[in-house]
N, C-alpha and C positions, 0 to 999 in steps of 0.2 A: 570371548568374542561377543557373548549376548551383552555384556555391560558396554560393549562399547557400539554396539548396534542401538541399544535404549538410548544411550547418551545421543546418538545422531537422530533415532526418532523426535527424542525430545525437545535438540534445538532447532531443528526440523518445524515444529510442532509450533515452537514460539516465532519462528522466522513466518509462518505461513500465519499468525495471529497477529503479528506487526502487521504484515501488507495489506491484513483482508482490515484492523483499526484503521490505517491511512487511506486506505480507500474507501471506505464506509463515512470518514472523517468528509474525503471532498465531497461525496454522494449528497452528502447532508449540507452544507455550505451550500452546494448548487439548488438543492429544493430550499433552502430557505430563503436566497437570495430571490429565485423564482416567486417565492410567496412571502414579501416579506411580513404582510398585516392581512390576516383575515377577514377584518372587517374596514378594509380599506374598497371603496366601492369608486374607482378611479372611471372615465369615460372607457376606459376598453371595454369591448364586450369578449362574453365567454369562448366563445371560438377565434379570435383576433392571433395569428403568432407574432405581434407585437407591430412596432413602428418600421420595421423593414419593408412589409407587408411582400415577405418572401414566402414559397408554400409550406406547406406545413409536414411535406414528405421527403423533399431534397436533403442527401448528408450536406451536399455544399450549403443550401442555405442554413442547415442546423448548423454547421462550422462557422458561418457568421454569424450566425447568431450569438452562437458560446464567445466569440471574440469581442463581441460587442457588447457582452453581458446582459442581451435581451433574451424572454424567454423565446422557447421555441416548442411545436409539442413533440418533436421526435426527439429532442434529447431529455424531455420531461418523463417522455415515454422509455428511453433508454437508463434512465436513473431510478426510476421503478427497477426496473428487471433487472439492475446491478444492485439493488438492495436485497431483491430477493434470491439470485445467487450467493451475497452474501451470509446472508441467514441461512440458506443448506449450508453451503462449507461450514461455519462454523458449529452446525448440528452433525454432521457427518465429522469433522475432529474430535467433536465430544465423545461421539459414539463410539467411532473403531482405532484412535488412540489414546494413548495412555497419556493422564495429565500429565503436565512438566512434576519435577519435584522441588519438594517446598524449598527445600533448600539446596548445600553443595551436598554431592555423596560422599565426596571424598575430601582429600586434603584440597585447596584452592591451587590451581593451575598458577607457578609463576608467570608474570607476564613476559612474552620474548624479546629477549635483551635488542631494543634501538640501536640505529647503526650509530657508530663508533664515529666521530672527526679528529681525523687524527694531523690534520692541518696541510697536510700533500697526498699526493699522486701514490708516490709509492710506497706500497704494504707492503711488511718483508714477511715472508713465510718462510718457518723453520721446513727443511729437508734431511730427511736421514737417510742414508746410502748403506745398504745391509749387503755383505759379502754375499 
């Protein structure tokens, strides 16, 4: 039971490393597009949340904003703090589980046999009738 407990830690372990890559992935997309040239010195000024001139506290104006693809600060501010969620979980995975393994443990799982077209309706299933 503990090999097959690790095995579920483990894919566990890579399933929770996929979600937290694809979400670190959009976090970063949205601060770059947010910023895209550092030394682009455009007429906006530094407190400006863009050409909506919606506030800069409202979810509803941050929700247009994100649809509009203007910045906004509360979802700038919101994409900080999912970064650094991100980087605990993935320091707390490090810490209290066990990495994946480098490879298979064992022999490689056949893959489960695809359903069958067997061109109609109906499947005949053998029946045995025991005295």
């Amino acid at each position: 039971m503990s090999s097959e407990h690790d095995a579920l830690v483990a894919e566990l372990r890579l399933l929770a490393e996929a979600v937290l890559d694809r979400v670190d992935l959009a976090v970063q997309q949205y601060a770059a597009a947010q910023h895209p040239d550092p030394e682009d010195t455009g007429a906006a000024g530094a407190g400006d949340t863009g050409p909506s001139g919606g506030c800069a506290w409202c979810p509803v104006c941050a929700l247009g904003a994100l649809v509009r693809g203007e910045p906004h600060e509360l979802l700038t501010r919101l994409a900080t703090q999912i970064a650094a969620i991100i980087a605990l979980i993935r320091e707390l995975l490090a810490r209290y589980l066990p990495p994946p393994p480098a490879g298979p443990a064992g022999p490689d799982p056949a893959p489960p046999p695809g359903p069958t077209d067997r061109g109609g309706g109906f499947v005949s299933i053998p029946v045995t009738i025991r005295p």
